[in-house]
Every structure is written in C-alpha cells, then in structure tokens.
N, C-alpha and C positions, 0 to 999 in steps of 0.2 A: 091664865093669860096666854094668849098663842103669840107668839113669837113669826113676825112677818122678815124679819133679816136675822144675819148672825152676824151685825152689827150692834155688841152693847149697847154703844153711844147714840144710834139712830136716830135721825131728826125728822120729822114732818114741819114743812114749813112753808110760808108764803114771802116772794118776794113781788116786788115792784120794779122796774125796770123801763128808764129813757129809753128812746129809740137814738137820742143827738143829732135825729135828723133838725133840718128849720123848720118842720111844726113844732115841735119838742113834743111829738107824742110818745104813751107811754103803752105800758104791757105788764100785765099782772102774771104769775105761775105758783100752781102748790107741785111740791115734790117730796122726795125724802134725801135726805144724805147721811154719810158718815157721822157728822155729828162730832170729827175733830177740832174745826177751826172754823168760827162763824163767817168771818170771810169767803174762806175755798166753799163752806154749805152754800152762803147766799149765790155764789157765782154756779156752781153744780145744778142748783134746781133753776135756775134762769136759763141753762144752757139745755136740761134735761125736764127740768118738769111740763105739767100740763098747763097750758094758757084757761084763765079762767074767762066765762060767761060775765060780759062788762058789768051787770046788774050785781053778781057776786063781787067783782073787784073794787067797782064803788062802796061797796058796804063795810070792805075792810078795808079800803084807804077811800075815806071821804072828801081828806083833804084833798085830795089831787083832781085836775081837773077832768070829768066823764065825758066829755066832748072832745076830749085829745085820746082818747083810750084807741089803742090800734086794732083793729078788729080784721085779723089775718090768719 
C-alpha cells in the first residue's frame, strides 16, 4: 500500500454544501483531511477540496435538487 500523507487517520471524502444564497443553490467537493473530527473534515474539504462535475455530484446526492447545483 503507498502511503499518500503522514496522516494515520486520513480521510477522503465528499461533502455537499448550501450556498444560503435566495436560490438555495448548492456545491458538491471531494477532498482529503485529517480524519480527527468529522465535523472540522467536512468543513476542511468544502473550504479546500475540488468542486465536482454536476453529473458526478447528482449521482452521489440524488436527493438534492440538480438544477440548483452551482456551476462556478
């Protein structure tokens, strides 16, 4: 196995993310974190990870609506 940090705990993850603008659109990102506190991760890879391709983000949250998806 290769080892991509020298974080034991590492996480790869996907979060979902309001804008709380009056659309109420949203923004999907995959990242990595620490992997101490699911909270500080999920805000870590929203502040830091990559914004996903809307086609991918609909497929991991279907519930949400793809017409509000922010495409920036």
């Amino acid at each position: 196995m290769v080892q991509l940090t020298k974080l034991p705990d590492a996480q790869i993850g996907v979060v979902a993310v309001e804008t709380f603008a009056e659309e109420r659109e949203w923004k999907a990102y995959m990242g990595i974190s620490a992997g101490y506190s699911q909270g500080a991760d999920e805000q870590f890879i929203a502040m830091m990870g990559c914004g996903l391709q809307p086609e991918v983000a609909h497929v991991l949250f279907p519930n949400l609506d793809i017409e509000k998806y922010k495409k920036y």
